[in-house]
PyMOL CGO cylinders between C-alpha atoms (Angstrom):
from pymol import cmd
from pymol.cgo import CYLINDER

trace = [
    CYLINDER, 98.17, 97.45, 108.93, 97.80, 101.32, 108.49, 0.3, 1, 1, 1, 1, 1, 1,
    CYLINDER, 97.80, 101.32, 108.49, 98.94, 103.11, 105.35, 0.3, 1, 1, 1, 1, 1, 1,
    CYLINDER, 98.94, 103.11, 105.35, 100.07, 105.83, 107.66, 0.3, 1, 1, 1, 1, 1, 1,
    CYLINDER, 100.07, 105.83, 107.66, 103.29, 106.46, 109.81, 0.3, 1, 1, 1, 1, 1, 1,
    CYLINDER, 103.29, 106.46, 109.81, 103.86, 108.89, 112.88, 0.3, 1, 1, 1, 1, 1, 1,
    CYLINDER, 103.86, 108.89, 112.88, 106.87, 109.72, 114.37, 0.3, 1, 1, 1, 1, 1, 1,
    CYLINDER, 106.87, 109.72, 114.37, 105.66, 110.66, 117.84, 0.3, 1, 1, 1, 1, 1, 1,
    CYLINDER, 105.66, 110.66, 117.84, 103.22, 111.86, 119.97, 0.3, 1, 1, 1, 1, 1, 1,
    CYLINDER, 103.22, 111.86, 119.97, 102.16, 115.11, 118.50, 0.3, 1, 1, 1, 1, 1, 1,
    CYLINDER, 102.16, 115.11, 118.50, 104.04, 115.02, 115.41, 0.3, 1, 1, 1, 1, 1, 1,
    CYLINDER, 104.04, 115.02, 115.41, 101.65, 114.65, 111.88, 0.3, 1, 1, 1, 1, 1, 1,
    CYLINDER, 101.65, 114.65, 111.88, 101.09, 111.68, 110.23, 0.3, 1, 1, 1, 1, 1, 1,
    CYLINDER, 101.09, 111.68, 110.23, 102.79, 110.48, 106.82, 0.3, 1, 1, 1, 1, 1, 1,
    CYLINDER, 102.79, 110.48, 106.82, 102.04, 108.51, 103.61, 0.3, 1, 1, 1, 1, 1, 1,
    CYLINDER, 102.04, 108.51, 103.61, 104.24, 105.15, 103.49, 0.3, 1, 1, 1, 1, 1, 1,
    CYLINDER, 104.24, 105.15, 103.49, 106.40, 104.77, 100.49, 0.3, 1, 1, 1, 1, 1, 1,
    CYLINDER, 106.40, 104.77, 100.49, 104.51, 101.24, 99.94, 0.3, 1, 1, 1, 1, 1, 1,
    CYLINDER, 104.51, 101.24, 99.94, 100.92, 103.20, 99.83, 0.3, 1, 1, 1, 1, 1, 1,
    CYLINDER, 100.92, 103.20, 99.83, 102.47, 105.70, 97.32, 0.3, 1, 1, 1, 1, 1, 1,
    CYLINDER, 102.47, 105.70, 97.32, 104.40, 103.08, 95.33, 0.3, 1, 1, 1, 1, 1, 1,
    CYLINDER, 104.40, 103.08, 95.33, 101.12, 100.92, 95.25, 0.3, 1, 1, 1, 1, 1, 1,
    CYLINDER, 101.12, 100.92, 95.25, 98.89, 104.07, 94.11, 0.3, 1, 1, 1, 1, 1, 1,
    CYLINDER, 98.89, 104.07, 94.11, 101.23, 104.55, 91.53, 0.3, 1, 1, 1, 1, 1, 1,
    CYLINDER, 101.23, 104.55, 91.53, 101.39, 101.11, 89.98, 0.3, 1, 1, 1, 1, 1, 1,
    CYLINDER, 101.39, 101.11, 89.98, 97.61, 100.87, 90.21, 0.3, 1, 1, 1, 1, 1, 1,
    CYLINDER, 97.61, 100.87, 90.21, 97.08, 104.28, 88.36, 0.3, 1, 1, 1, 1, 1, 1,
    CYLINDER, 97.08, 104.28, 88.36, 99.49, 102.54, 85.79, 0.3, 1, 1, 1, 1, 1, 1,
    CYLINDER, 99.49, 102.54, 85.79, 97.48, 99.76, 85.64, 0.3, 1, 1, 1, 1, 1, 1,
    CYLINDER, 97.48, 99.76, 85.64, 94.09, 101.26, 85.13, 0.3, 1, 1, 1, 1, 1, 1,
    CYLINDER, 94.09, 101.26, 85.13, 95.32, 103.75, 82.88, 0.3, 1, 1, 1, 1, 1, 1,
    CYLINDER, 95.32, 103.75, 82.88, 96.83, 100.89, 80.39, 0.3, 1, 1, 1, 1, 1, 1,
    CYLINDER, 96.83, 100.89, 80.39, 93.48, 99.09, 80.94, 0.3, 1, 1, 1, 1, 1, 1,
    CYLINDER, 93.48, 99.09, 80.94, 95.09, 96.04, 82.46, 0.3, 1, 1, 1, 1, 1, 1,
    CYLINDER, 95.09, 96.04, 82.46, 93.70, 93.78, 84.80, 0.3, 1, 1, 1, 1, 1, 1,
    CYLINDER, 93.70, 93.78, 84.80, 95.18, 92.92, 87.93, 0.3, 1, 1, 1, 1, 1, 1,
    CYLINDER, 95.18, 92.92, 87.93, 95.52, 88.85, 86.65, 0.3, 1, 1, 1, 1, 1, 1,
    CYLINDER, 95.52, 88.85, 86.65, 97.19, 90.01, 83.47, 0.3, 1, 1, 1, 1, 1, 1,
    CYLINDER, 97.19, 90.01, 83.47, 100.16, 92.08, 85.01, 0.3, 1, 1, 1, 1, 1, 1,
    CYLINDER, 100.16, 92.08, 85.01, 100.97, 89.21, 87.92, 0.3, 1, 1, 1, 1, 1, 1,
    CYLINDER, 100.97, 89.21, 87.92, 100.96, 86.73, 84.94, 0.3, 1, 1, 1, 1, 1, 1,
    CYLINDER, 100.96, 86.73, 84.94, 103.47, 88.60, 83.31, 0.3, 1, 1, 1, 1, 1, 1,
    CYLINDER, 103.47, 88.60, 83.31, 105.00, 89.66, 86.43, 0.3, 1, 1, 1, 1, 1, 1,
    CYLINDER, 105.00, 89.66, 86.43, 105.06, 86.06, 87.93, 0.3, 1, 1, 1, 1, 1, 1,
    CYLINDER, 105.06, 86.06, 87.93, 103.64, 87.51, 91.11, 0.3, 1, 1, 1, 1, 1, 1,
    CYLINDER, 103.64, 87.51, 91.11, 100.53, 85.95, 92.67, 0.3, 1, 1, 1, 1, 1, 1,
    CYLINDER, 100.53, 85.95, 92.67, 97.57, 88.17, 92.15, 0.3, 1, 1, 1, 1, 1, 1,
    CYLINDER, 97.57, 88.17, 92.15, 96.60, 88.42, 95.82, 0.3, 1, 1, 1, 1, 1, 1,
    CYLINDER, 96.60, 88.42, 95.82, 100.08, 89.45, 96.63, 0.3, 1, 1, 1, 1, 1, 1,
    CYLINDER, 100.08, 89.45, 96.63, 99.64, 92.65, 93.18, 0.3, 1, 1, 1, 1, 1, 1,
    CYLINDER, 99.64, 92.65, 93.18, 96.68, 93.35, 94.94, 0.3, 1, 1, 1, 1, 1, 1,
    CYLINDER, 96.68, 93.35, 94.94, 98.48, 93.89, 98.48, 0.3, 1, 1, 1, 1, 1, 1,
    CYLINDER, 98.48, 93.89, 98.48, 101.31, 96.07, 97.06, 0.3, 1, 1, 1, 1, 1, 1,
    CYLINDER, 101.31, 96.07, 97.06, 98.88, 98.06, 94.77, 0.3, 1, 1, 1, 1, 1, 1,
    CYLINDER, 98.88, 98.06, 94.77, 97.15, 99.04, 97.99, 0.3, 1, 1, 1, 1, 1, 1,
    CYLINDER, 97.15, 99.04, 97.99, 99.93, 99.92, 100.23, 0.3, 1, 1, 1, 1, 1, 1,
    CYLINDER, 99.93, 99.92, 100.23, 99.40, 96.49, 102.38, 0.3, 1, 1, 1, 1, 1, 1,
    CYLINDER, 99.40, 96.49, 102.38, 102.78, 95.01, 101.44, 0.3, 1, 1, 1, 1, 1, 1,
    CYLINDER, 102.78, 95.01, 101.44, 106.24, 96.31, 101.14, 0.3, 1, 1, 1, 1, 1, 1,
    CYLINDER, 106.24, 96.31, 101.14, 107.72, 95.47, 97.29, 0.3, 1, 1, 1, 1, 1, 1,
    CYLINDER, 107.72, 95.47, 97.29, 110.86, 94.16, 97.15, 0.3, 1, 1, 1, 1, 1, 1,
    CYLINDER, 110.86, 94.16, 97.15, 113.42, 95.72, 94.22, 0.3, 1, 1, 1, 1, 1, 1,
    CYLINDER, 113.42, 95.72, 94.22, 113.58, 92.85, 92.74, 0.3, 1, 1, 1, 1, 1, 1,
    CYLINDER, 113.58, 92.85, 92.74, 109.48, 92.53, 92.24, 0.3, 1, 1, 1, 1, 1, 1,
    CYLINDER, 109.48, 92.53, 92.24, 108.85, 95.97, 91.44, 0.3, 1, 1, 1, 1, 1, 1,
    CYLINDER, 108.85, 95.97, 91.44, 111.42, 95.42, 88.37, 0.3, 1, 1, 1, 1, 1, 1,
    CYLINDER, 111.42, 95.42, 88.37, 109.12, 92.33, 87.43, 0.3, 1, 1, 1, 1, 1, 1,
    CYLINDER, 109.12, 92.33, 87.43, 105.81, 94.62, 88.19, 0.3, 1, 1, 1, 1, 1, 1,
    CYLINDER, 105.81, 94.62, 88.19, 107.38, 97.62, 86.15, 0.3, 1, 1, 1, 1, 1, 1,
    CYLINDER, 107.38, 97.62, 86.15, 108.30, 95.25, 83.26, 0.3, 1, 1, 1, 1, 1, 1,
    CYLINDER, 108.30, 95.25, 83.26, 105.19, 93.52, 83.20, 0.3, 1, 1, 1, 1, 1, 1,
    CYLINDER, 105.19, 93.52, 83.20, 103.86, 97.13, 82.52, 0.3, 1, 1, 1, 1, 1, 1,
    CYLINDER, 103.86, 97.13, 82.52, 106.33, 98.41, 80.07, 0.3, 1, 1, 1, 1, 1, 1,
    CYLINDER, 106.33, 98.41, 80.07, 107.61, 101.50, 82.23, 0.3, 1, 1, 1, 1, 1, 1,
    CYLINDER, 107.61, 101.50, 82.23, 111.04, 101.90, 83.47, 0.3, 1, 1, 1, 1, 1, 1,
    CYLINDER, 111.04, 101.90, 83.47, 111.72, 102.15, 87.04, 0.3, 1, 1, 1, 1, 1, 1,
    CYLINDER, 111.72, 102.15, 87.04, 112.74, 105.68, 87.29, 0.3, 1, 1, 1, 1, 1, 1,
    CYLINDER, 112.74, 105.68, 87.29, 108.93, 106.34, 85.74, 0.3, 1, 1, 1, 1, 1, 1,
    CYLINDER, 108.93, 106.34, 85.74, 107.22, 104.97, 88.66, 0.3, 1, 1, 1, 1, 1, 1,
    CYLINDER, 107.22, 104.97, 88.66, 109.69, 106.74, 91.21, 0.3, 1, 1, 1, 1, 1, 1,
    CYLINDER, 109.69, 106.74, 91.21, 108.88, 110.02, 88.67, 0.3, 1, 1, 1, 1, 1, 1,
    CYLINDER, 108.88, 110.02, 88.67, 105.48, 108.79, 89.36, 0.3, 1, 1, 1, 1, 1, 1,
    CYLINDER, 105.48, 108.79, 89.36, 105.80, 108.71, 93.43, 0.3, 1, 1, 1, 1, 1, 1,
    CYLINDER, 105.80, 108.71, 93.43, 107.88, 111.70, 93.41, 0.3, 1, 1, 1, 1, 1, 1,
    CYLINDER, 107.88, 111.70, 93.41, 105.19, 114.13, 91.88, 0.3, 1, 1, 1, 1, 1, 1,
    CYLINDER, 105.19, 114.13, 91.88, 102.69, 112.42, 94.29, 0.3, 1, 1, 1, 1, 1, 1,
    CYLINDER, 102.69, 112.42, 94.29, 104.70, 113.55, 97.30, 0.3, 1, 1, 1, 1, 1, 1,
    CYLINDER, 104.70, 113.55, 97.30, 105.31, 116.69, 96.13, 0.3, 1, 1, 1, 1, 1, 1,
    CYLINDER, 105.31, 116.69, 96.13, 101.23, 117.02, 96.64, 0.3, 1, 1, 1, 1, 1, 1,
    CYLINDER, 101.23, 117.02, 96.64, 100.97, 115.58, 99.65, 0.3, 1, 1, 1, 1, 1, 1,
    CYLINDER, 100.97, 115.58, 99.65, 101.41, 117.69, 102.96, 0.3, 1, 1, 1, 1, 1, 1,
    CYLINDER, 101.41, 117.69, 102.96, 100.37, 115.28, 105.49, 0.3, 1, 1, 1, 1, 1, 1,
    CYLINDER, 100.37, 115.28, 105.49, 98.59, 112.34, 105.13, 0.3, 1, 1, 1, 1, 1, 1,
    CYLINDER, 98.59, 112.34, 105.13, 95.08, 112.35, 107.23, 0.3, 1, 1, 1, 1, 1, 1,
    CYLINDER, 95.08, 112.35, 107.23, 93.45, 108.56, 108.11, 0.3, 1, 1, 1, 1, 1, 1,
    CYLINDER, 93.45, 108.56, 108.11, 89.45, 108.34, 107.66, 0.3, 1, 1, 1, 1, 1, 1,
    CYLINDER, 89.45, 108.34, 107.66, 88.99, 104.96, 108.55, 0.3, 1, 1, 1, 1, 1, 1,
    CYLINDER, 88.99, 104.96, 108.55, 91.96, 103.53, 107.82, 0.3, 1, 1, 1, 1, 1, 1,
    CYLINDER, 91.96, 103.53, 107.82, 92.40, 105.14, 104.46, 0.3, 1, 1, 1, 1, 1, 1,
    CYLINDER, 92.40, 105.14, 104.46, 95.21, 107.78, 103.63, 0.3, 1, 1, 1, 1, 1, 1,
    CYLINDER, 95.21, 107.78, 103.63, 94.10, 111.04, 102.22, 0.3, 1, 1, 1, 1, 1, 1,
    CYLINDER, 94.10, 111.04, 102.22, 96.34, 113.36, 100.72, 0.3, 1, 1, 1, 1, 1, 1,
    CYLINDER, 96.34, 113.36, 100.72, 96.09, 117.39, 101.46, 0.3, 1, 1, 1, 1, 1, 1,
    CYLINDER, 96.09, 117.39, 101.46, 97.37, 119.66, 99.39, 0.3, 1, 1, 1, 1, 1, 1,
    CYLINDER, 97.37, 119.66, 99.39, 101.48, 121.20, 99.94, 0.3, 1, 1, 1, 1, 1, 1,
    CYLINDER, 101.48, 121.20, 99.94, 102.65, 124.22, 102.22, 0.3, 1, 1, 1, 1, 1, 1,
    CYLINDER, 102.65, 124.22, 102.22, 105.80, 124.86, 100.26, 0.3, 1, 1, 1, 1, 1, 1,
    CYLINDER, 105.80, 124.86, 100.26, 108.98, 124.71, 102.55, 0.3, 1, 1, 1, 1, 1, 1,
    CYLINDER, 108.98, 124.71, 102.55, 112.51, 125.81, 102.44, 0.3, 1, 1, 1, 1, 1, 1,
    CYLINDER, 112.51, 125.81, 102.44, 114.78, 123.46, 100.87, 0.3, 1, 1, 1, 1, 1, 1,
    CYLINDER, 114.78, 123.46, 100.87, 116.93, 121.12, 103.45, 0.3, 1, 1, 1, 1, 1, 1,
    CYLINDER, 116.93, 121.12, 103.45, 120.40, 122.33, 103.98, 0.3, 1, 1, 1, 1, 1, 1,
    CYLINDER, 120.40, 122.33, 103.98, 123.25, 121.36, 101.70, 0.3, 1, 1, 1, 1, 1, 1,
    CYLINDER, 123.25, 121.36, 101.70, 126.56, 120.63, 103.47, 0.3, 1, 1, 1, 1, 1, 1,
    CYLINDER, 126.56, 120.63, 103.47, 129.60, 121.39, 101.46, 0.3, 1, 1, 1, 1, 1, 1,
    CYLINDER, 129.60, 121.39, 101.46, 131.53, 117.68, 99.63, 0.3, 1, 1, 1, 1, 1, 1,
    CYLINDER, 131.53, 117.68, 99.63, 133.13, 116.45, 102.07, 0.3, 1, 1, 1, 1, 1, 1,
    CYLINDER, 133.13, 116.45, 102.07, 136.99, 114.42, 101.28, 0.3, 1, 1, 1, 1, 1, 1,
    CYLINDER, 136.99, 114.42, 101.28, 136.21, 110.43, 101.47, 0.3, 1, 1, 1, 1, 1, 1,
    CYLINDER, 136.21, 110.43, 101.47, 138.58, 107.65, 102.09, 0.3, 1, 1, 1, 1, 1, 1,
    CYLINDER, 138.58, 107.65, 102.09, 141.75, 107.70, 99.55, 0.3, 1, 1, 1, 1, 1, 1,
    CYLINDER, 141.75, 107.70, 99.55, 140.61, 111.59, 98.44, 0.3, 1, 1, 1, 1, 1, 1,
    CYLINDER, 140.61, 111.59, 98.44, 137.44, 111.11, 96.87, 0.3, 1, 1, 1, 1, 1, 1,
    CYLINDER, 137.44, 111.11, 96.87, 134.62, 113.42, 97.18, 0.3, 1, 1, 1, 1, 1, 1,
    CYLINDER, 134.62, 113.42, 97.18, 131.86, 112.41, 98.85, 0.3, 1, 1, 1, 1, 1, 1,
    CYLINDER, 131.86, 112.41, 98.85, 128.38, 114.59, 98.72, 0.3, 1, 1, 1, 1, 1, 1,
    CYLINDER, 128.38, 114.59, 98.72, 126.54, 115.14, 101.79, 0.3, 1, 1, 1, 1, 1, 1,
    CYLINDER, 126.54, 115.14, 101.79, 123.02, 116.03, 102.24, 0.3, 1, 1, 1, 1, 1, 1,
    CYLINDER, 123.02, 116.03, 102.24, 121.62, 116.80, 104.96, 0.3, 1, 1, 1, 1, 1, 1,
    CYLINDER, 121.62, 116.80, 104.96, 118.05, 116.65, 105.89, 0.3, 1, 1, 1, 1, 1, 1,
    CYLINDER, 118.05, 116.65, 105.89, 115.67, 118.47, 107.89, 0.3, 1, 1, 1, 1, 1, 1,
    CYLINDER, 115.67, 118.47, 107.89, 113.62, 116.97, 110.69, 0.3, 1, 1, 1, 1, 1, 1,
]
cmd.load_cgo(trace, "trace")
């Protein structure tokens, strides 16, 4: 299973969201000093399985990364904080035997706003739309 994704034939490779969302838990992790056994325990996850998601080899369901992110005291919207500035570093992601290396970021335009658009029974719905 690669940590990578590409959309096409010459089009450049990029991090999965279950690579960056497993870096980040990790770096959690190590930087509380926890072991891997200790936050499963209080996760109720299998260790093996931690393991998997901490390196990008499984995908986390919502439910289990509310029991991961309790287990280490940080609020959801931390660890997406947490995956957020890591993407904002990233400009491609480049595979050296298998593993996903991050390069730094050619800053972009922003994607296109589209004006709210009128929902069903008049409410405003926001549209975004994104670049390709």
């Amino acid at each position: 299973m690669t940590n990578i994704a590409a959309d096409g034939p010459g089009r450049r490779p990029r991090a999965l969201l279950r690579s960056l969302l497993g870096a980040a838990l990790r770096r959690i992790r190590r930087t509380q000093g926890r072991t891997l056994a200790d936050v499963a325990v209080a996760a109720r996850i299998s260790m093996p399985y931690l393991s998997e998601i901490e390196r990008g080899r499984k995908e986390a369901s919502s439910e289990v990364l509310a029991a991961v992110c309790d287990a280490l005291d940080v609020e959801l919207a931390e660890l997406l904080a947490a995956v957020v500035h890591d993407l904002t570093r990233v400009d491609a992601a480049r595979v050296e035997g298998g593993v996903v290396r991050a390069m730094p970021v050619r800053r972009a335009a922003a994607p296109p706003v589209a004006p709210p658009a009128s929902g069903a029974g008049g409410a405003t719905v926001s549209v975004l739309a994104l670049a390709a």
